[in-house]
N, C-alpha and C positions, 0 to 999 in steps of 0.2 A: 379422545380429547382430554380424559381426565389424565392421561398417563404425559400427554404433552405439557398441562398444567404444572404436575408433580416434579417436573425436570426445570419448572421457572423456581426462581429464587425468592425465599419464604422471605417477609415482611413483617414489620411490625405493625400495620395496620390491619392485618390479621393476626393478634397476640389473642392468644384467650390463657385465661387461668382455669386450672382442672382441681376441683376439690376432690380428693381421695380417699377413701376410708379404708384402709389397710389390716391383714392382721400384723400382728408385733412378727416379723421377716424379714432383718437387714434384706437377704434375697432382694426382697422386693421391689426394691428402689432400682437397683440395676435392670430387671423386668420392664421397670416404667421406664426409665430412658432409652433402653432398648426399643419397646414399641411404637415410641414417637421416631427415633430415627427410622425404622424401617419404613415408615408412611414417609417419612421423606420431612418430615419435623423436627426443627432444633428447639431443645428445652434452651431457656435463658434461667430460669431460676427454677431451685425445688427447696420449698422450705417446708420446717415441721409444724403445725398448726396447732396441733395437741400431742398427748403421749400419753397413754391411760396403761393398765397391764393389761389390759384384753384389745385393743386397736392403736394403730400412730393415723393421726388426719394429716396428708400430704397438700398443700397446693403448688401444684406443678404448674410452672406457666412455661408456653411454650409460642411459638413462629410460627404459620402457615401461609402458603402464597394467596391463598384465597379462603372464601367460607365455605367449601366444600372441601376442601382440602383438611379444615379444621373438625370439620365433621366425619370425615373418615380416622382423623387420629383419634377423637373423644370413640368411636366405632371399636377400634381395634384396645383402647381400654378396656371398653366393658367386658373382652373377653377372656382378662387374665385373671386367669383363678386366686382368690384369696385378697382379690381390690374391689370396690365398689363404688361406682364412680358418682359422687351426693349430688355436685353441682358444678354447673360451666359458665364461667363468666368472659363475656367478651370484650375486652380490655376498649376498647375504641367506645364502645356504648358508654362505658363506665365513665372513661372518662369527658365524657357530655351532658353529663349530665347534670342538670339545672345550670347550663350553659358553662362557654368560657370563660366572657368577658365579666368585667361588674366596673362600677362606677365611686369611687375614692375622695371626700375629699382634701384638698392640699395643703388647705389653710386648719389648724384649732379652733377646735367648736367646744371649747370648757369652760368660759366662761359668759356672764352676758356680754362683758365687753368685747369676745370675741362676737357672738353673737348680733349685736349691735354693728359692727363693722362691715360683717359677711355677710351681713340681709339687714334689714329695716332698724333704725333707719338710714345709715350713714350708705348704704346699696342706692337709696335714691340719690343722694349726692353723685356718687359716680354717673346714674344713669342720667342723669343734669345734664354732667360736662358731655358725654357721650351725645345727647340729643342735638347738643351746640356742634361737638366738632365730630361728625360721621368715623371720619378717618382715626379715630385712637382704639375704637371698637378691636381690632385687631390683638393692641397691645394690652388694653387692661382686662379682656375677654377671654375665653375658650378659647376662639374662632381661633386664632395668630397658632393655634396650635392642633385644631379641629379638622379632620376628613370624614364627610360621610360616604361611606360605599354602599352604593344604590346600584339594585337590583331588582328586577320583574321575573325572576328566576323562568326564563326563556331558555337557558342554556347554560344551564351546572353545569362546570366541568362534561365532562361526555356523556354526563348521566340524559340531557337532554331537556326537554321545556315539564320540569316539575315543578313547578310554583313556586312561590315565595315563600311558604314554611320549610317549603324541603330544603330552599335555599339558604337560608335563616345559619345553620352550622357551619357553611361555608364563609359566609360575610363574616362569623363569630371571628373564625379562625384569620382571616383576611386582620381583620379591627385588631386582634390580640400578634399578628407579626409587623403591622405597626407599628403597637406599642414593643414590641422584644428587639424590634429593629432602628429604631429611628426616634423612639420617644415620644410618637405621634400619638395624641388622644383620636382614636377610629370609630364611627359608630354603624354600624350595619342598620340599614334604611332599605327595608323589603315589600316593595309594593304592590299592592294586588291589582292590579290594570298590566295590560299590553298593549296599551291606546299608545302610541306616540303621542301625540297630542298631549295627553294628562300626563305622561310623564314627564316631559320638557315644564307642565306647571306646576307639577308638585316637587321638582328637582329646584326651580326658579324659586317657588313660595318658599320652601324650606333653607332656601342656600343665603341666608344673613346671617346662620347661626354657624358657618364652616369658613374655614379658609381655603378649603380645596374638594372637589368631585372627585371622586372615584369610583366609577362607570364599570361595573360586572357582572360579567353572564348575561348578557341582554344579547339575543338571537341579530345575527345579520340577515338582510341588510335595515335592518331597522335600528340597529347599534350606529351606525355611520348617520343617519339623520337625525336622531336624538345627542350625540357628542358634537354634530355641525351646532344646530342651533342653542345649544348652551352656552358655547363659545360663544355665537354671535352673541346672545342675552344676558351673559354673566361678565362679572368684574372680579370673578377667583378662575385659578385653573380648573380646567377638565380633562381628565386622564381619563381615556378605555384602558384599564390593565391588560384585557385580553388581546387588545391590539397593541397598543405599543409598549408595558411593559413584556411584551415578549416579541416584539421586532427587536427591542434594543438588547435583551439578554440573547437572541439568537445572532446577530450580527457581533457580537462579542465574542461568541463561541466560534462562529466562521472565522473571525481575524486570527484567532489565536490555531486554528483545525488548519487554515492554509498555511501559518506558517510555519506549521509543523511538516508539511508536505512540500513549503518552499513554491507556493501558487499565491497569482495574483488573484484579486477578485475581479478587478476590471477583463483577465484573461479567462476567465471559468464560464464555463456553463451549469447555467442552476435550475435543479427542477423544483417547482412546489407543491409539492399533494395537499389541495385545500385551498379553498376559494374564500371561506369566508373570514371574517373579522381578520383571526390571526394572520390570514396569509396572503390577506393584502396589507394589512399593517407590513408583514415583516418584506413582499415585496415592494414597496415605497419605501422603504428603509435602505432596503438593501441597493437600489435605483440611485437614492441618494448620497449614497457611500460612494459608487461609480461602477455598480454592477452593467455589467452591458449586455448579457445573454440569459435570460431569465423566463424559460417558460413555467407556465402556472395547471394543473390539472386537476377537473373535478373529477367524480365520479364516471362523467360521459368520455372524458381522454383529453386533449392538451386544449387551453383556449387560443382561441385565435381570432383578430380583427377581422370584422366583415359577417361573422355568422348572427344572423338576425334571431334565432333565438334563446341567446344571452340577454339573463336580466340587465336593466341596466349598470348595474354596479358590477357586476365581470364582463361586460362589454368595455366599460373604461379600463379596466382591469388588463383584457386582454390588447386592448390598443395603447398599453403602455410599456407590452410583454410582447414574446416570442417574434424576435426579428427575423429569425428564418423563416418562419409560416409552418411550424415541424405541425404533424395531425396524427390522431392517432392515441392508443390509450397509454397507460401511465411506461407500461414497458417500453412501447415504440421510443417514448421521449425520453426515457432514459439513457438510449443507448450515445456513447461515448459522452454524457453530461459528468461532470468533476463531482458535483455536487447534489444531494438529496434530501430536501428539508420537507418533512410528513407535519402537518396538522389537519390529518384530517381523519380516519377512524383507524380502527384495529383491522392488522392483517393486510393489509394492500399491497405492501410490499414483501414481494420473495426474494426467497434470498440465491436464488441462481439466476435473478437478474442483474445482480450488483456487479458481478462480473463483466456484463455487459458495458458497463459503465467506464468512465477513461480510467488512465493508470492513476492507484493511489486514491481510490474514489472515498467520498465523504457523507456520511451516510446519519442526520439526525431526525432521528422517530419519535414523536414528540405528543400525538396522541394517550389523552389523557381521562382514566387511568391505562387503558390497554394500547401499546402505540401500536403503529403502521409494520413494524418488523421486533421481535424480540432481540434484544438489545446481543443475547450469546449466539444467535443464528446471524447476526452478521455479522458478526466479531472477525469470523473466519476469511471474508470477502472483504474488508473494508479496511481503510488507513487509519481512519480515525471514526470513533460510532458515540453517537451522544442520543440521550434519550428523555424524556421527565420522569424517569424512575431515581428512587435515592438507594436504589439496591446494586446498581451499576455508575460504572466511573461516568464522570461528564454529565452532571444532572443539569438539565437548563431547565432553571426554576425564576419565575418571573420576582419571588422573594430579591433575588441579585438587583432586580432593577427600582419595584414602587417605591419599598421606605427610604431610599436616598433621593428618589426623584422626588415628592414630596416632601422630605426636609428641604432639599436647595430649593421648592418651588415657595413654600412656606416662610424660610429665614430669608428669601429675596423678597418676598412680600409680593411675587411677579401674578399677574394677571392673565398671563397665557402661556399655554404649552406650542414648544414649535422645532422645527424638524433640525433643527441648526442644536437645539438642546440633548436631543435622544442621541444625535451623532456623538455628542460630545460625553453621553451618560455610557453608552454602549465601548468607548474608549477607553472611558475610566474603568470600567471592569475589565477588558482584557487586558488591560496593562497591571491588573491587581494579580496577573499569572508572571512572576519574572524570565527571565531567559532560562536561569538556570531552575524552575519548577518547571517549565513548559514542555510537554509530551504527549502521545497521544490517547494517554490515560488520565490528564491532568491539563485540558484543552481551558478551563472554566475554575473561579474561585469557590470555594466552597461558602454554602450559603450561610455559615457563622463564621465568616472571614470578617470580624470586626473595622477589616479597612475599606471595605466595600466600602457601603450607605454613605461614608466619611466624603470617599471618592469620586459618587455618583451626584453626592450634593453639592459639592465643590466645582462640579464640575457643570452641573443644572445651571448654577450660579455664574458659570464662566471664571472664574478662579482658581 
């Protein structure tokens, strides 16, 4: 396992820095870069920290695919003669610490008369006209510029149902590409309940102070009854990111994958590994585009209408799906399908089943952090291979879709999210790949493609 590990491609979320105490031995700098390559580690930087006549302090920072990975190369330091290794610092820790976000404010606080204006008294003035007219709260407030993303941390990313503190660095990061993307003030709201119930009221009591929901990591099927009745009981948007900012960034990436292969959608067959949130979001997405052949697979093997024991949410699920009736596990329904969209754990899919699959097959593993297939074990089997790694071409990262959905839902001042909008956000991004970028290394824009969020809002907006 470890040697299968070493042959995935090192990351920067595995960076650690390595303090080194050296003797004075040009030699010994090529030793050190040495050692890391051989573990299968790329140095990014080696700088000199000190320089005395009796030792130089190195901090070498280097790449690892993983934290065991990182721990074999600090391993194979320790045992070069004439280095001694002080301290390891893990660059990802480092940088969380005492959080991401912080809170700014816009207006000058130097004098009283600024003082005076921006709080008491002349703050009651405003809150006056505000109590007369409801409706300006928007423009002279936060809110017209405010998302909170709320979370019961049920389902980190694929870490699984860790709570709300664990969750807490996730929303940080969420709230701060917000702001890096769209100019959105974001605040991460982590609540310690998994009551449906209490969530829908403490999402309702707290929502006068936002102009939009943003619904993450809350476990299906309880994510789908909490985003219904918000909708019903709010007067801002409600976005699930985990559901439709990633039907709309994966139907993006499908427009642009078939027409590199020169395939319709309405003609294809599409398999889905992964029943929940994500992958009925992205199957009603894909339905609504004019997909017409679309089986879906859990763990037990393909859904299908009529089996009495599917929950109710992949019972509707599967009577929306699989018009041939295909049964069977993930391989069976593979075979001769165009298309393979994973959201649902690591490893499920092999890679001498792709072959299986029609000519020119389309293969996005999107399990997150480990997907469904390593993105270089398909490479060899497939036309075009997309993944949520930023280490391989074709990242489909739901960044492409929230902060532009949110600015257009924001600057339209609109009240609801709806299927007619995501079609039209999901467009805006494929069309941000031109004819002449477009290939099957280059299916999707890059997520600092400043014309995005422009794109997506513009287009939220119908503009």
């Amino acid at each position: 396992m470890a040697d299968k590990k070493r042959r995935a491609a090192t990351s920067g979320s595995y960076s650690i820095t390595v303090r080194l105490f050296t003797e004075v031995d040009p030699a010994l700098v090529g030793q050190i870069a040495t050692a890391i390559a051989s573990e299968g580690g790329i140095v990014t930087a080696l700088d000199v920290a000190e320089s005395r006549h009796d030792r130089i302090v190195y901090d070498v920072t280097c790449s690892a695919t993983d934290s065991e990975h990182a721990t074999e190369i600090v391993d194979h330091l320790r045992t070069l003669e004439g280095i001694t290794v002080h301290k390891v610092s893990d660059r990802t820790f480092l940088l969380h610490i005492g959080g991401k976000i912080e809170v700014t404010s816009k207006v000058p606080l130097r004098t009283r008369d600024d003082l005076s204006m921006a709080y008491t008294p002349g703050v009651g003035r405003v809150s006056l006209a505000l109590a007369e007219n409801p409706s300006d709260v928007a423009r002279l407030t936060v809110k017209g510029n405010s998302v909170a993303v709320v979370t019961d941390g049920s389902a980190v990313l694929g870490l699984g149902n860790i709570g709300p503190g664990a969750a807490l660095p996730v929303m940080e990061g969420k709230a701060a590409l917000f702001k890096r993307f769209a100019n959105i003030d974001a605040w991460p709201i982590c609540l310690d309940t998994q009551d449906t119930d209490r969530i829908v009221d403490v999402v309702a009591a707290i929502a006068p102070g936002f102009g939009g929901i943003n619904l993450e990591d809350i476990a299906a099927p309880r994510c789908f009854e909490i985003e219904r009745r918000l909708r019903e009981r709010l007067d801002i948007p409600v976005f699930h990111d985990d559901q439709h900012g990633t039907a709309i960034v994966v139907l993006a990436a499908l427009t642009n994958a078939l027409r590199c292969v020169s395939k319709e959608l309405a003609s294809v067959r599409v398999v889905v590994a992964g029943a929940g949130a994500a992958g009925t979001a992205i199957v009603t997405l894909l339905l609504a585009a004019g997909a017409a052949d679309v089986v879906v697979c859990d763990k037990d093997g393909a859904l299908a209408e009529g089996d009495e024991s599917l929950s109710p949410a992949m019972a509707d699920l599967a009577a929306r799906t699989n018009p041939r009736r295909v049964s069977g596990d993930l391989h069976t329904a593979l075979t001769d399908a165009d298309v393979f969209i994973g959201v649902s754990a690591p490893g499920v899919l092999q890679a001498e089943w792709i072959p299986d699959m029609a000519k020119d097959p389309i293969v996005f593993a999107l399990a997150n952090p480990d997907p469904e297939i390593d993105p270089a074990e398909a490479a060899p089997h497939a036309a075009v291979v997309a993944s949520g790694r930023s280490d391989y071409p074709n990242q489909i990262n739901n960044v492409l879709a929230f902060p532009g959905v949110f600015r257009g839902l924001l600057d339209a001042r609109a009240s609801d999210v709806t299927v007619e909008m995501l079609l039209r956000a999901a467009d805006a991004i494929a069309h941000c790949v031109s004819d002449e970028e477009l290939n099957a290394s280059y299916i999707i824009p890059s997520v600092f493609d400043s014309k995005v969020p422009k794109a997506v809002a513009r287009a939220i907006q119908g503009i």
